[in-house]
Structure formats: structure tokens, C-alpha cells
C-alpha positions, -999 to +999 in steps of 0.1 A: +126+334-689+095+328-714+088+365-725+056+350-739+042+336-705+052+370-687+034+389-710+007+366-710+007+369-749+004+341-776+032+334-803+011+359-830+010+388-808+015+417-824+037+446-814+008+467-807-006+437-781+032+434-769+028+468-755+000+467-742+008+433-725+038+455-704+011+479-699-014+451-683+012+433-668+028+467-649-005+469-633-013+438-621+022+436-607+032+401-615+062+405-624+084+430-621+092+462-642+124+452-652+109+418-661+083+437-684+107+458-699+131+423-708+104+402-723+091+438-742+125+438-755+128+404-762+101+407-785+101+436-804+139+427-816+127+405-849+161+385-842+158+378-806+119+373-811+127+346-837+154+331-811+128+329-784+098+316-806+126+289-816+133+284-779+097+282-765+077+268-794+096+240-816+091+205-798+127+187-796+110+153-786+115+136-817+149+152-824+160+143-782+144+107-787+161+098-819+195+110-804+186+089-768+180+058-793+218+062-817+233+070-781+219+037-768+224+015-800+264+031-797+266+021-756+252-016-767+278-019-795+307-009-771+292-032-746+296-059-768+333-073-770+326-099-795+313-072-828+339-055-843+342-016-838+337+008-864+362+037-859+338+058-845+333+036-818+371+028-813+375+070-806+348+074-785+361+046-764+394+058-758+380+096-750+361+079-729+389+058-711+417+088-710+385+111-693+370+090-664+338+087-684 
């Protein structure tokens, strides 16, 4: 659950616009009370604000695609019987053949 996209709140909301966000958001009936009352909560804890600000805001793409691309350089290695394996490679390969990957 996005407590931000319940509330229909921005990442700068205030506590003050928080509330009144449950208080908009019990009327229009959107989303249930118990919904309201989690994302309220959710945000007004500093900790679990930060957690979901970290969750909902930071963009991963770069971090995902870089990983995707050492992943795929590893597989291409490992496909290749004629390089010799560092012993990263020699480990992951027998993980991989005593697991069924």
C-alpha cells in the first residue's frame, strides 16, 4: 500500500495536511477507514515515513539495470567453456548444479 496515493498527499506533506488528508479521504469514501487510519500512521511515525518515502520515491532503475547487466556478463562467462573461471564463477556454478538451477 502507497500511504501517499491513499491520502492523495505529495512526499512534503506536512502532518497538519496528513490529517486532514484522512479527514478528506473518510468522506469521499475511497478507501476504507482502516486504510485511512494505516497510511495516517504510516506517516506520522518519522521511521516508517522515511521507510515508505524510500519505498515509493527512490528510482531503482539504474541500480536494477546495472545488476541485470553483471548478471548477464556472469551467465555469458559461464556459458563459455573455453575462458577460464574466476572462483566466483566456479561457486556459483556448482550452487547452481547441486540446486536444479
Amino acid at each position: 500500500m502507497n500511504p501517499f496515493k491513499v491520502l492523495n498527499i505529495n512526499r512534503y506533506a506536512s502532518n497538519r495536511e496528513i490529517i486532514l488528508a484522512v479527514a478528506l479521504g473518510m468522506r469521499e469514501k475511497k478507501y476504507s477507514v482502516k486504510e485511512l487510519a494505516k497510511a495516517q500512521k504510516m506517516l506520522l511515525d518519522p521511521v516508517s515515513r522515511a521507510c515508505q518515502e524510500f519505498l515509493h520515491f527512490i528510482d531503482l532503475a539504474d541500480a536494477k539495470a546495472k545488476l541485470i547487466r553483471e548478471i548477464t556478463e556472469k551467465t555469458e562467462i559461464l556459458d563459455n567453456p573455453e575462458t577460464s573461471d574466476p572462483p566466483q564463477l566456479k561457486c556459483l556454478t556448482i550452487f547452481e548444479k547441486n540446486h536444479g538451477l
